[in-house]
C-alpha positions as a Markdown table, in Angstrom:
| # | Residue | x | y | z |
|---|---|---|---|---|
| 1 | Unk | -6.0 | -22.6 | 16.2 |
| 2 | Unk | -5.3 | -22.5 | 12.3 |
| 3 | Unk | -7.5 | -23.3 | 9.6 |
| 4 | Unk | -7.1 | -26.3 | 7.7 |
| 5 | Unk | -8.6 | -26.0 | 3.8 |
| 6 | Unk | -10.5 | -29.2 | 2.3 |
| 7 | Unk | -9.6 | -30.5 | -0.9 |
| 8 | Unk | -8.8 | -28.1 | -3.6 |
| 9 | Unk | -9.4 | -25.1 | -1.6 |
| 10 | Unk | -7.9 | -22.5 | -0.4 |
| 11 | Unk | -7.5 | -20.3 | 2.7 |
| 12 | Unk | -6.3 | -16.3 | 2.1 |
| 13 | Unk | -6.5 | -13.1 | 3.7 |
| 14 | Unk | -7.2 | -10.2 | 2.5 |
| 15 | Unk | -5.1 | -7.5 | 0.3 |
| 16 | Unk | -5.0 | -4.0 | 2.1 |
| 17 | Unk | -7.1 | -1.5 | -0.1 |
| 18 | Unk | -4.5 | 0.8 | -2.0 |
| 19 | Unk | -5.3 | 4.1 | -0.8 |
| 20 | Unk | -2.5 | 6.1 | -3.3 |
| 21 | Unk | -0.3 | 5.3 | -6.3 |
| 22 | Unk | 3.2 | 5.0 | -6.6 |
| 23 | Unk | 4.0 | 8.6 | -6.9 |
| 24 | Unk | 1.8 | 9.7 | -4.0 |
| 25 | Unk | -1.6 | 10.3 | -5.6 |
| 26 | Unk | -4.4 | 9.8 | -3.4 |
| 27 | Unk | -7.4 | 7.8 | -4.5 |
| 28 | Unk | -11.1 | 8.6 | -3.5 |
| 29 | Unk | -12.6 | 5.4 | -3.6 |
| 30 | Unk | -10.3 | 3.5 | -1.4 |
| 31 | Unk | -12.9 | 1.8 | 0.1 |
| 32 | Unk | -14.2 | 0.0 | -3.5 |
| 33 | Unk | -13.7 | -3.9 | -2.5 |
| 34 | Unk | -10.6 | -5.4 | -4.2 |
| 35 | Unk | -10.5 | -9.0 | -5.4 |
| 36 | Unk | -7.1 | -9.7 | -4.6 |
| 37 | Unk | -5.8 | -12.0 | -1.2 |
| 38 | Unk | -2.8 | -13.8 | -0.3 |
| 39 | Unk | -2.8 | -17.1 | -0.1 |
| 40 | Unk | -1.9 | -18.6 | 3.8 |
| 41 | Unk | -3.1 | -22.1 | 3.1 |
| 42 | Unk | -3.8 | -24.6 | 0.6 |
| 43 | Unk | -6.2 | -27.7 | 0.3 |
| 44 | Unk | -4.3 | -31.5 | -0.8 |
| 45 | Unk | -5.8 | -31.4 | -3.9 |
| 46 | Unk | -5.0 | -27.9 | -4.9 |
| 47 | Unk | -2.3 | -28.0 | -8.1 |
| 48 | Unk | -1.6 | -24.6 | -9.3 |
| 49 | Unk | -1.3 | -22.3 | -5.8 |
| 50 | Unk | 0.7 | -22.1 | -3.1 |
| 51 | Unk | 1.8 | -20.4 | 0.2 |
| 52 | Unk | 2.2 | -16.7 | 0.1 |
| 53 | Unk | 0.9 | -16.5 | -3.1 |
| 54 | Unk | -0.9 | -13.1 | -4.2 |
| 55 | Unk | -4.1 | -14.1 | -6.2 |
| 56 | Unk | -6.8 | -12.4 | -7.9 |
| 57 | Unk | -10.1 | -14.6 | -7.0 |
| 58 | Unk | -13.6 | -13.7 | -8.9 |
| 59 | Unk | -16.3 | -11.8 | -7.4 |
| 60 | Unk | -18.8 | -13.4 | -4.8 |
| 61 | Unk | -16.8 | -16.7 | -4.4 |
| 62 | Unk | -15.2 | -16.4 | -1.3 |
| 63 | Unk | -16.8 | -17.6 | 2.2 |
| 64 | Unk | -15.6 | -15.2 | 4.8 |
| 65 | Unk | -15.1 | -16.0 | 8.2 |
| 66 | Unk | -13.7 | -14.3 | 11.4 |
| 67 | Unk | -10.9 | -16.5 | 13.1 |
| 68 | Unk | -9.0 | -15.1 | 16.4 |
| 69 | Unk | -9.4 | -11.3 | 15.2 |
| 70 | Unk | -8.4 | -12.2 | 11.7 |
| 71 | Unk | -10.7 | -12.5 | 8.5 |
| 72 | Unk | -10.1 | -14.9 | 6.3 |
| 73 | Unk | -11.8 | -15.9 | 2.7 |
| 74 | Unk | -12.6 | -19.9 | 1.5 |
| 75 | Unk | -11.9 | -20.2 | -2.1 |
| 76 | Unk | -12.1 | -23.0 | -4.8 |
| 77 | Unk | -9.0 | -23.1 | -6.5 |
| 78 | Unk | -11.3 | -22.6 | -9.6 |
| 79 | Unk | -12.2 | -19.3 | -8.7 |
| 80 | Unk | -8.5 | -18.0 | -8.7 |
| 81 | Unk | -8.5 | -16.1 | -12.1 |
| 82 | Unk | -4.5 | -15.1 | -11.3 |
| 83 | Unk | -1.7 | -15.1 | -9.4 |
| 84 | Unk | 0.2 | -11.7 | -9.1 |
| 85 | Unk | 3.7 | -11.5 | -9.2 |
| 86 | Unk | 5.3 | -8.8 | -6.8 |
């Protein structure tokens, strides 16, 4: 079953927590919540997003919901602050 988004939202999962830099450092609060998802589905009226995108989305705006094992997050296409180029 896949989830289908609604108008100009959007359906993501969430970015793994980066537990280390680049050069190997280990971070102590890996488990800090991180605001960053990548996008698996868009809404018909979303403009600006698209597939595979990595976004930044703003704090408390995502629904969350458990689908087949997987979480995913709801967002409004208004509360993506950024898309992250990698």
């Amino acid at each position: 079953m896949s989830i289908k988004p609604l108008a100009d939202r959007i359906v993501a999962t969430k970015d793994a927590a980066i537990d280390k830099t680049a050069s190997g450092i280990l971070l102590g609060n890996a488990e800090e919540k991180s605001n960053t998802a990548v996008v698996v589905a868009v809404g018909p009226d979303v403009k600006s997003l698209k597939k595979a995108d990595h976004i930044i989305y703003r704090d408390y705006s995502a629904t969350e919901i458990k689908q087949a094992g997987t979480d995913y997050l709801i967002i409004k296409e208004e509360d993506v602050l950024a898309v992250i180029d990698k």
